[in-house]
VOLUMBA-289335 format. One record per residue (C-alpha): residue in one letter; chain; x, y, z. Coordinates in nm, 3 decimals, decimal comma. Example, Ala and Ser with C-alpha at 12.3 -4.5 7.8 and 13.67 -1.06 7.14 Angstrom:
REC / residuo / cadena / u / v / w
REC / a / A / 1,230 / -0,450 / 0,780
REC / s / A / 1,367 / -0,106 / 0,714
REM end
This chain:
REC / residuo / cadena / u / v / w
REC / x / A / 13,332 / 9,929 / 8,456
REC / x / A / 13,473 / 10,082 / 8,121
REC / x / A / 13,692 / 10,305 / 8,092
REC / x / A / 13,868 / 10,559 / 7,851
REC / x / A / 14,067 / 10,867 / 7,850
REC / x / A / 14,012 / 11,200 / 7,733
REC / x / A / 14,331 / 11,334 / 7,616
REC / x / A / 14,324 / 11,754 / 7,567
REC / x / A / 14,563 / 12,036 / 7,519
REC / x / A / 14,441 / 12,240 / 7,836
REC / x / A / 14,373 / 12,595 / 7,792
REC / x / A / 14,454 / 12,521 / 7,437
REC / x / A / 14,310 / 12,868 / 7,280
REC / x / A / 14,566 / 13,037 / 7,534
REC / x / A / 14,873 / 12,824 / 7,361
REC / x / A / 15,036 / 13,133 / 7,330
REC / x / A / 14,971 / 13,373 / 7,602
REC / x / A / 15,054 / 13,063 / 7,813
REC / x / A / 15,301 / 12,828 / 7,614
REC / x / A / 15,419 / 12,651 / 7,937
REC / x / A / 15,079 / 12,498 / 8,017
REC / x / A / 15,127 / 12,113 / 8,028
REC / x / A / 14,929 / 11,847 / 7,851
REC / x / A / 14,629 / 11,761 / 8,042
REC / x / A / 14,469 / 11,436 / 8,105
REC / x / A / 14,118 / 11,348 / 8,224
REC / x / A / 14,035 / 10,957 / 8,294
REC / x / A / 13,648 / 10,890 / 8,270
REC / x / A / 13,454 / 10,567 / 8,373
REC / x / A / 13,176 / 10,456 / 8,223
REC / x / A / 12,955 / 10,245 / 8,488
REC / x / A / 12,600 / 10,112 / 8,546
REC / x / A / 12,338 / 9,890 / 8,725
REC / x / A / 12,061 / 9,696 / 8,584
REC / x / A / 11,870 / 9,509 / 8,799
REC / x / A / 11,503 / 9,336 / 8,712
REC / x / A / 11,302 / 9,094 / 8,883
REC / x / A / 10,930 / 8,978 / 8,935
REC / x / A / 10,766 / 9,079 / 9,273
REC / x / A / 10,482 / 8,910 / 9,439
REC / x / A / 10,271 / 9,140 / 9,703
REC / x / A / 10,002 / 8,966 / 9,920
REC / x / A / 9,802 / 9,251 / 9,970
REC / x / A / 9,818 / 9,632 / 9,822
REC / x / A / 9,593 / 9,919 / 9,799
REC / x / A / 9,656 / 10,241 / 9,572
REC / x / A / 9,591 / 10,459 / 9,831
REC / x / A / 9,554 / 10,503 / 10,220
REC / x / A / 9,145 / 10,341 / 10,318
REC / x / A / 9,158 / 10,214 / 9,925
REC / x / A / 9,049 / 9,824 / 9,892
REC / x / A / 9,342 / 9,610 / 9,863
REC / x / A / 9,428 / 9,291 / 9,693
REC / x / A / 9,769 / 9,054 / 9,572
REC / x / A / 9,919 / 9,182 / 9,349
REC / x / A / 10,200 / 8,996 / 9,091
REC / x / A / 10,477 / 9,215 / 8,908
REC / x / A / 10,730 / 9,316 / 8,668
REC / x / A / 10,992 / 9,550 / 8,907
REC / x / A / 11,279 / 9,752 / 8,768
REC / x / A / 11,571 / 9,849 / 9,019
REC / x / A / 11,409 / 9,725 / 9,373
REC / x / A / 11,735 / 9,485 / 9,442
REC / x / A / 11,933 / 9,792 / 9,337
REC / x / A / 11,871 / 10,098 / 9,152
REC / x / A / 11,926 / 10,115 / 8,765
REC / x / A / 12,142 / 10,357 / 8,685
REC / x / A / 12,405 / 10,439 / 8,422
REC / x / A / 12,725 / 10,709 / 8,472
REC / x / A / 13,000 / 10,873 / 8,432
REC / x / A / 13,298 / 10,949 / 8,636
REC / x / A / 13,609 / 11,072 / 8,591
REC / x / A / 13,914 / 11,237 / 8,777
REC / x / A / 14,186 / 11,489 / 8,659
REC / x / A / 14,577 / 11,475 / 8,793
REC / x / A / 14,625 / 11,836 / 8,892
REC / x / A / 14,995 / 11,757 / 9,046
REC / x / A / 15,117 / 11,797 / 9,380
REC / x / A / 14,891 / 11,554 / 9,526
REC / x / A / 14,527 / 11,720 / 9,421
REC / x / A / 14,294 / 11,595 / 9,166
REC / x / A / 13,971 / 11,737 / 9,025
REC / x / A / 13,671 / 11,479 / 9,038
REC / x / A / 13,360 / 11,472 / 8,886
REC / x / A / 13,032 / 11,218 / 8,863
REC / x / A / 12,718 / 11,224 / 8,639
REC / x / A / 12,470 / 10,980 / 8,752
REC / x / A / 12,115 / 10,874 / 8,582
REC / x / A / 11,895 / 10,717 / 8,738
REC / x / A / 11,572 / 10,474 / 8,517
REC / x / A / 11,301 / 10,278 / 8,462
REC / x / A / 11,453 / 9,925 / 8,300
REC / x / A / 11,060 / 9,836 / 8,237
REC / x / A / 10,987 / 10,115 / 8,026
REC / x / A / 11,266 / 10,322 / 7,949
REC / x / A / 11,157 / 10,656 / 8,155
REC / x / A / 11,414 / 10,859 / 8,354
REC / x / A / 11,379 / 10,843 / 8,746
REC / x / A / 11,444 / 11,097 / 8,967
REC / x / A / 11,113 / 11,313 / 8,871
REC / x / A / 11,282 / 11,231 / 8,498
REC / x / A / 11,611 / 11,430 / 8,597
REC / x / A / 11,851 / 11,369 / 8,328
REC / x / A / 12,168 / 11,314 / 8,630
REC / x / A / 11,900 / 11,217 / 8,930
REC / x / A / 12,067 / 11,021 / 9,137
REC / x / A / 12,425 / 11,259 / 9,160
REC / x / A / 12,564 / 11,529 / 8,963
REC / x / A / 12,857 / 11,665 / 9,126
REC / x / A / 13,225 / 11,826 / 9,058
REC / x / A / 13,446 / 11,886 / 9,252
REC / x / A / 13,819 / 11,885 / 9,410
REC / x / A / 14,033 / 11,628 / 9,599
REC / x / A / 14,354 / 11,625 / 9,810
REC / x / A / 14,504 / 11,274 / 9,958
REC / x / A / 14,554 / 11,415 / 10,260
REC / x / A / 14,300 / 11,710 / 10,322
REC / x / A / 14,011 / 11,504 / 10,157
REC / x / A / 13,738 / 11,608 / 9,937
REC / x / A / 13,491 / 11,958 / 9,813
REC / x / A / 13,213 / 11,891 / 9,560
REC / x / A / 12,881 / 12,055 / 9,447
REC / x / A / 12,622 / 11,930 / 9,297
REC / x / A / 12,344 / 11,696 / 9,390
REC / x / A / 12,451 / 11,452 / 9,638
REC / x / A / 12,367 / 11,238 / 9,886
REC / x / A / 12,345 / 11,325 / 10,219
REC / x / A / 12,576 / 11,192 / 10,535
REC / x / A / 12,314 / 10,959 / 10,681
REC / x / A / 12,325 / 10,752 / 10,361
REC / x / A / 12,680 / 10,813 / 10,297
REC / x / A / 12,794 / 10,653 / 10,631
REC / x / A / 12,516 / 10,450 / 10,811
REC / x / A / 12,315 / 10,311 / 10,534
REC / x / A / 12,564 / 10,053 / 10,382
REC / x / A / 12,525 / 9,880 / 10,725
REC / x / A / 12,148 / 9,792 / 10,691
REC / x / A / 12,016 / 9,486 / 10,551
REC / x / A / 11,820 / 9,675 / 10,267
REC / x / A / 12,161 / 9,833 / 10,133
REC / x / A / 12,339 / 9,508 / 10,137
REC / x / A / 12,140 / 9,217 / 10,039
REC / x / A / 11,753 / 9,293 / 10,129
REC / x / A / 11,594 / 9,498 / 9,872
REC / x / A / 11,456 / 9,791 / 9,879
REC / x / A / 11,138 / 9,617 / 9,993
REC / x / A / 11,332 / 9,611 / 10,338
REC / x / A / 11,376 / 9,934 / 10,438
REC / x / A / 11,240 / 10,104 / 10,729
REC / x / A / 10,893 / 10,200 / 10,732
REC / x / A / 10,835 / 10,476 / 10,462
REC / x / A / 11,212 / 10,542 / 10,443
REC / x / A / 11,145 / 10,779 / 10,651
REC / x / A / 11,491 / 10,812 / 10,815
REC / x / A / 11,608 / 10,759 / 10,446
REC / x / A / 11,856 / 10,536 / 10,503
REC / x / A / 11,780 / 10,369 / 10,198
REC / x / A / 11,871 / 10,734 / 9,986
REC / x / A / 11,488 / 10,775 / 9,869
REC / x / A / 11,588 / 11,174 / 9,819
REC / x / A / 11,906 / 11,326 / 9,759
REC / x / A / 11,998 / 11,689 / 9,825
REC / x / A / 12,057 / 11,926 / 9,526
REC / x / A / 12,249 / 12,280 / 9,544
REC / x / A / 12,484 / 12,126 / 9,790
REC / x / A / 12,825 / 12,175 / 9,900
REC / x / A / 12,961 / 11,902 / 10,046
REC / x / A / 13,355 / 11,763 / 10,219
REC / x / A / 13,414 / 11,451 / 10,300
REC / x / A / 13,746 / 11,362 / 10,471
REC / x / A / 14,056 / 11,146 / 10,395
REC / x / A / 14,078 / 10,777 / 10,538
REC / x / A / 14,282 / 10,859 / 10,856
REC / x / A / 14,336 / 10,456 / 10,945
REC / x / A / 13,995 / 10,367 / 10,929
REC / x / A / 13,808 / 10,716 / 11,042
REC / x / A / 13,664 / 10,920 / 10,808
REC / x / A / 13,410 / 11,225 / 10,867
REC / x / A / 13,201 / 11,456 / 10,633
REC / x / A / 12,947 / 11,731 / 10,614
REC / x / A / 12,695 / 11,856 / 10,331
REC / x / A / 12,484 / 12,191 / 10,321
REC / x / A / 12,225 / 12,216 / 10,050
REC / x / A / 12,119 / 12,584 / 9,963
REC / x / A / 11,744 / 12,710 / 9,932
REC / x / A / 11,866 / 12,919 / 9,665
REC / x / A / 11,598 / 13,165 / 9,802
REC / x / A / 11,677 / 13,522 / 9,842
REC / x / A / 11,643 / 13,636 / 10,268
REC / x / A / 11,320 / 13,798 / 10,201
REC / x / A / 10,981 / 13,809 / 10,333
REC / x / A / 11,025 / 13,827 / 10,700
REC / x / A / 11,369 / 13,688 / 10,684
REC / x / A / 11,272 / 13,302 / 10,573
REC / x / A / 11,372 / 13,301 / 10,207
REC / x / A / 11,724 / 13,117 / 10,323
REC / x / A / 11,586 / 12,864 / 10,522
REC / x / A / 11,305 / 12,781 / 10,270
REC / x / A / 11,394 / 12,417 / 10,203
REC / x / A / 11,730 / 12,444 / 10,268
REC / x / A / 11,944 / 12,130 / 10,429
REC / x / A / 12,240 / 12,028 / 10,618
REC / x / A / 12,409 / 11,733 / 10,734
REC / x / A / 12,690 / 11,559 / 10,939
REC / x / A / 12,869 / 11,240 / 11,007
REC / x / A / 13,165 / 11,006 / 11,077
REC / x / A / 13,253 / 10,627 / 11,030
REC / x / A / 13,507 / 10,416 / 11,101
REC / x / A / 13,611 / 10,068 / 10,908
REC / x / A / 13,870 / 9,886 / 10,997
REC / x / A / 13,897 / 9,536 / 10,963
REC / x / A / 13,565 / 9,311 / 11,113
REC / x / A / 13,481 / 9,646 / 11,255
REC / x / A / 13,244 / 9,892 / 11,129
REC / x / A / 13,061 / 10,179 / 11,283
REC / x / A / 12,908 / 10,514 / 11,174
REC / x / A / 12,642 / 10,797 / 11,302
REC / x / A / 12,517 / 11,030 / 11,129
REC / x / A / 12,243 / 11,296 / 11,159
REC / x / A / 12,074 / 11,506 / 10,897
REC / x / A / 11,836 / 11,833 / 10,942
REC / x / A / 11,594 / 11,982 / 10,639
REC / x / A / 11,377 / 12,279 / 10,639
REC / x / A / 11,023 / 12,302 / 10,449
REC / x / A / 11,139 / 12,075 / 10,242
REC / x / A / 10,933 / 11,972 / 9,948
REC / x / A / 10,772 / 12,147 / 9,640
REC / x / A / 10,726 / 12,446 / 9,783
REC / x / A / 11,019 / 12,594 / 9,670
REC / x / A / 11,078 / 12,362 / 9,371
REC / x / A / 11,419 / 12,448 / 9,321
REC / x / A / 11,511 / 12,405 / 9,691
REC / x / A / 11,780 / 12,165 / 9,829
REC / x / A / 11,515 / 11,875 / 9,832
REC / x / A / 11,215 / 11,862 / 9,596
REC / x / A / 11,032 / 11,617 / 9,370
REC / x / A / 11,152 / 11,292 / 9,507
REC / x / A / 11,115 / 11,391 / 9,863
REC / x / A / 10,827 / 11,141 / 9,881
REC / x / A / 10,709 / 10,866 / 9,699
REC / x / A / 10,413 / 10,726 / 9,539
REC / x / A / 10,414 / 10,444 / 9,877
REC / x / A / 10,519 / 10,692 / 10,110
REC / x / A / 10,223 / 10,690 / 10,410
REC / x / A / 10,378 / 11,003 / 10,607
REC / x / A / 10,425 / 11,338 / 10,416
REC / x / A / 10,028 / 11,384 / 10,417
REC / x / A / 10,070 / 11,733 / 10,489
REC / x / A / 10,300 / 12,013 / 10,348
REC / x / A / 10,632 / 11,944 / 10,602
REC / x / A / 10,778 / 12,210 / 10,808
REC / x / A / 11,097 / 12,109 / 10,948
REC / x / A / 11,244 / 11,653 / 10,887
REC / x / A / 11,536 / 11,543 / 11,115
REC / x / A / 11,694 / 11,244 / 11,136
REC / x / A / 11,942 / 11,095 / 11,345
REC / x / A / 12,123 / 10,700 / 11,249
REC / x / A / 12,386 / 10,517 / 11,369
REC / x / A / 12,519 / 10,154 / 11,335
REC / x / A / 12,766 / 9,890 / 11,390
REC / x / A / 12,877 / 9,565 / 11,226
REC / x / A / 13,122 / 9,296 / 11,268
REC / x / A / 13,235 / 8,988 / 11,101
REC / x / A / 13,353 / 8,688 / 11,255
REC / x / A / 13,488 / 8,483 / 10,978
REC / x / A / 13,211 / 8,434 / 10,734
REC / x / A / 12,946 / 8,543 / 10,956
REC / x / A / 12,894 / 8,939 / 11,014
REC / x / A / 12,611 / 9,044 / 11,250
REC / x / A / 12,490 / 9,404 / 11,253
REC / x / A / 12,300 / 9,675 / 11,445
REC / x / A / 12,150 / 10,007 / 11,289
REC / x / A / 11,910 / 10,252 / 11,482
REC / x / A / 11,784 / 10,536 / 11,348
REC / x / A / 11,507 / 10,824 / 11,508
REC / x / A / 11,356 / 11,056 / 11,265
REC / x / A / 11,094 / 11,300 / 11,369
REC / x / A / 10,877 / 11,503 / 11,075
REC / x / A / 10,691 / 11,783 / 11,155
REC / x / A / 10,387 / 11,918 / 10,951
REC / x / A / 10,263 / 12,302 / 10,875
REC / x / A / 9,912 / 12,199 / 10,989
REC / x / A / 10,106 / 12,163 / 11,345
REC / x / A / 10,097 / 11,763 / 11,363
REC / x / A / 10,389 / 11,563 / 11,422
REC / x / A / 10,539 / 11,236 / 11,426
REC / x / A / 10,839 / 11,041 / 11,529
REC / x / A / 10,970 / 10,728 / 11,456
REC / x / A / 11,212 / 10,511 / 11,669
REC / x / A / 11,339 / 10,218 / 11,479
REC / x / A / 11,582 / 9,928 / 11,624
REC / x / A / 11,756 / 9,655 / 11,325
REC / x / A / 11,921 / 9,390 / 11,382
REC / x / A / 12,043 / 9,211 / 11,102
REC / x / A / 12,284 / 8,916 / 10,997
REC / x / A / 12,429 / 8,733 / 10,684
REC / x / A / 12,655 / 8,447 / 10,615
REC / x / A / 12,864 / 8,374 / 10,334
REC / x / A / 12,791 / 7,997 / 10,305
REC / x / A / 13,047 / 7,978 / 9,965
REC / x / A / 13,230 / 8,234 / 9,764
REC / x / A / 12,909 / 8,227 / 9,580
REC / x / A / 12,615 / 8,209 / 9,819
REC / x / A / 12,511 / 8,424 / 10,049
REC / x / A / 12,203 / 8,455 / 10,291
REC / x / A / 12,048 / 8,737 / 10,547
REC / x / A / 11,850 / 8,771 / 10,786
REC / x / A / 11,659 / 9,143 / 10,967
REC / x / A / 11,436 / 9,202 / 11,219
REC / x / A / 11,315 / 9,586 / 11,228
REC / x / A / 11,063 / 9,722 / 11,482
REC / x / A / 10,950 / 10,091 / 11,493
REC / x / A / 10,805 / 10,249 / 11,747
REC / x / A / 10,597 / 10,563 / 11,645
REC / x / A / 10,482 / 10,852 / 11,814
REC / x / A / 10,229 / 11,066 / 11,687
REC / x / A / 10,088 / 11,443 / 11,772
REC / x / A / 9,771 / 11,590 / 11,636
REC / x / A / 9,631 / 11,198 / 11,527
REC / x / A / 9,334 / 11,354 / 11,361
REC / x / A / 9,528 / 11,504 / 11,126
REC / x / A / 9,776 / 11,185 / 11,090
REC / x / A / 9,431 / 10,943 / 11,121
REC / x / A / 9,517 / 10,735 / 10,761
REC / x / A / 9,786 / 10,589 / 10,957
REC / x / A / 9,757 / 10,589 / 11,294
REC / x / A / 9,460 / 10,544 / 11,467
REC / x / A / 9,603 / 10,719 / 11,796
REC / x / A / 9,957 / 10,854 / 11,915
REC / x / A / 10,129 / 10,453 / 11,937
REC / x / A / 10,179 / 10,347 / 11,594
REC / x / A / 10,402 / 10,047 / 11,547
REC / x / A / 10,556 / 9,828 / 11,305
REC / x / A / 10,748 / 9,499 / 11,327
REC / x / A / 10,936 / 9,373 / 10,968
REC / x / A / 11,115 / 9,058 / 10,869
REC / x / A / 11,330 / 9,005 / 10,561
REC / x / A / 11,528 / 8,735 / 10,496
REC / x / A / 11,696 / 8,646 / 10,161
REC / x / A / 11,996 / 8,517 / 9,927
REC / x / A / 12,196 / 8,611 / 9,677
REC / x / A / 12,387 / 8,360 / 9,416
REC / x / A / 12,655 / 8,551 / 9,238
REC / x / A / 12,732 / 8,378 / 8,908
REC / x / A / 13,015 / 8,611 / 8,852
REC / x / A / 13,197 / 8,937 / 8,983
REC / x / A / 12,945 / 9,151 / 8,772
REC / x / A / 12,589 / 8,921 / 8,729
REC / x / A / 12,425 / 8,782 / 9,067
REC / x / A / 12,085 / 8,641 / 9,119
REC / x / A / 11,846 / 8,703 / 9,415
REC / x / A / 11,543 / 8,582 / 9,602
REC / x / A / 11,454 / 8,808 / 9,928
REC / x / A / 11,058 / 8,807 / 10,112
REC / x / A / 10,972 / 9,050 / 10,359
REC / x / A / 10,666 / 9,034 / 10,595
REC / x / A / 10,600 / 9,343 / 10,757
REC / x / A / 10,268 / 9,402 / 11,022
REC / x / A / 10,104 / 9,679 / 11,162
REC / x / A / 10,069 / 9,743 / 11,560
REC / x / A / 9,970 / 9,928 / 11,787
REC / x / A / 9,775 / 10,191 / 11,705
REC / x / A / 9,906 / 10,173 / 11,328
REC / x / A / 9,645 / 10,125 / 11,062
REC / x / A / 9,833 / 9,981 / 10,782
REC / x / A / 10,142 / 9,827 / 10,682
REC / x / A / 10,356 / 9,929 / 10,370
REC / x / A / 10,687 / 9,771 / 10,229
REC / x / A / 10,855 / 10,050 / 10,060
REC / x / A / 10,763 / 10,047 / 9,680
REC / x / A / 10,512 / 9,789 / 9,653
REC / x / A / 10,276 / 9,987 / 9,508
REC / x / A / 10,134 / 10,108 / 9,803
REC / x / A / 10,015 / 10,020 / 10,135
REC / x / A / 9,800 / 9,758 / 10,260
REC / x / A / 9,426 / 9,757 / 10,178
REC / x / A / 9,123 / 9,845 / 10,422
REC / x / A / 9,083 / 9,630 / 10,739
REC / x / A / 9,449 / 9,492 / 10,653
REC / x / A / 9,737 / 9,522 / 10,890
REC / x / A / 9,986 / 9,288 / 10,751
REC / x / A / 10,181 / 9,269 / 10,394
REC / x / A / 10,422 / 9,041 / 10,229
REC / x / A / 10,650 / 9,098 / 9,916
REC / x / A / 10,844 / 8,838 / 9,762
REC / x / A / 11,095 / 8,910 / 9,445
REC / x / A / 11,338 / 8,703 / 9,261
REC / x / A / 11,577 / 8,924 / 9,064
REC / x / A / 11,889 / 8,938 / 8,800
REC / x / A / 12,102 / 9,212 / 8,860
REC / x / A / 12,438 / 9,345 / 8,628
REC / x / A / 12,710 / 9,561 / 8,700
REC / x / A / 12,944 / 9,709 / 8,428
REM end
């Protein structure tokens, strides 16, 4: 990371109704992610009941997501500090913004923050779920994006963040910590009393880290969310080009998470389980149980290696209109990923990670989050392989 300081005569046009007013000092960060590799998928379609076929890649950002920002924090005395962050989010392949080409996609926030009462912002944000049980899935640590859960549909790997929010997140009270986020529909209450709730958001959660101990839970509510109120709390990147489940306009998305980890010497074996439940306008429903249990080991200060099994165990209402992936109310999926990482130096790491994922139950087809898609016709198993370069400044 880089940084600088901003050095400013605060309030400087008001030097002499207010002479007293101190010299004021802002220090900004300058930090980023790029990350690259080459992908390998066995079998991809570009659409659900499309033909499939392998498929070999340039990827941008699937190890980790590119991104380049600033952030910066201002003394205010007596303990309390304004904070702010500016986040991009982009394409390393072509040079596009991500983010449905936001300028500050992935955050945008300011706001203010006490050692001991903890911390106010508003912006765009991420939600609690991601805040306090995704860093202890395999995906967020060492597996890719290609591992996360089926769809990301308890988002644990952050594939939508919440805009208009106001969010506090607590002080480190040895080890516990705790935090809630509401993102606004920015909707007046009109038309039968809706407008407020029309893609609106909230969320709440704790954790606690404290030596080889690590646990968290989280859960996370949003309303209509979507594009039909494009400038609600969640819009745009609420689903993805590989998504299989938002098939219909969604009514109401909740998700609950929680996990544990701990490390025995250079060994650190986790658990994460998340249930997220999505229901449509057109009355059709599904939920989604899934169970990870994942483990790495630090062979050398260098090398590292992991290892995941996911299952998740669907449940599906109104199948006809859910019918491109399930072909009745049991849809299930088992995933493996397994991988390394070789870190060359504090900032520049290498990484090789496969994930084999298969469809079961009554679930039609597989689909490895941002593959391209999901698997082809007839197909109910896929495998992605990458070997990446990542950077950190």
């Amino acid at each position: 990371m880089k940084r600088f300081q901003l050095t400013a005569l605060a309030a400087a046009s008001f030097a002499v109704a207010a002479p007293a007013m101190a010299q004021s000092s802002t220090n900004v960060t300058l930090y980023g992610v790029i990350d690259a590799g080459v992908a390998y998928v066995n079998n991809v379609a570009t659409g659900l009941n499309a033909k499939g076929a392998h498929n070999f890649q340039a990827v941008s950002g699937i190890g980790q997501g590119n991104r380049w920002g600033l952030k910066g924090t201002e003394d205010l005395g007596g303990g309390l500090k304004a904070v702010f962050v500016l986040e991009n989010g982009f394409n390393l392949m072509n040079g596009t913004m991500l983010q449905n080409s936001r300028m500050f996609g992935r955050q945008a926030y300011v706001g203010l923050q006490s050692a001991q009462a903890g911390t106010v912002s508003i912006g765009r944000q991420y939600d609690s779920v991601v805040d306090f049980v995704s860093p202890i899935t395999s995906a967020k640590q060492w597996a890719t994006q290609y591992g996360a859960h089926i769809g990301d549909i308890d988002n644990l790997y952050n594939s939508f963040r919440v805009s208009n929010s106001i969010k506090y997140t607590s002080a480190n009270y040895s080890g516990f910590s705790f935090g809630a986020l509401y993102g606004f529909s920015n909707q007046p209450n009109t038309g039968g009393g809706t407008g407020f709730s029309n893609n609106n958001a909230f969320s709440i959660g704790a954790g606690y880290a404290n030596g080889p101990l690590t646990a968290a839970l989280a859960y996370m509510h949003l309303s209509s969310p979507g594009t039909g109120n494009a400038n609600g709390a969640v819009s745009n990147d609420y689903s993805s080009a590989t998504d299989i489940f938002y098939t219909s306009a969604v009514d109401k998305h909740d998700i609950a998470a929680a996990g544990v980890s701990y490390a025995i010497q250079a060994a650190t074996v986790g658990f994460v389980y998340s249930y997220a439940k999505v229901n449509y306008v057109n009355q059709s429903s599904i939920r989604v149980n899934t169970f990870e249990l994942n483990g790495k080991y630090q062979f050398t200060p260098r090398l590292l290696a992991g290892l995941a099994f996911v299952y998740s165990d669907g449940s599906v209402s109104g199948a006809t209109a859910l019918s491109g992936i399930s072909k009745g109310t049991k849809p299930r999926w088992f995933q493996v990923n397994a991988g390394t990482t070789y870190s060359f130096s504090k900032r520049t790491e290498t990484y090789l990670n496969g994930v084999y994922q298969r469809a079961t139950g009554d679930a039609v087809v597989a689909a490895i989050d941002n593959v391209g898609g999901p698997t082809g016709t007839g197909a109910q198993s896929q495998i992605a392989v990458i070997a990446g370069v990542r950077h950190k400044f």
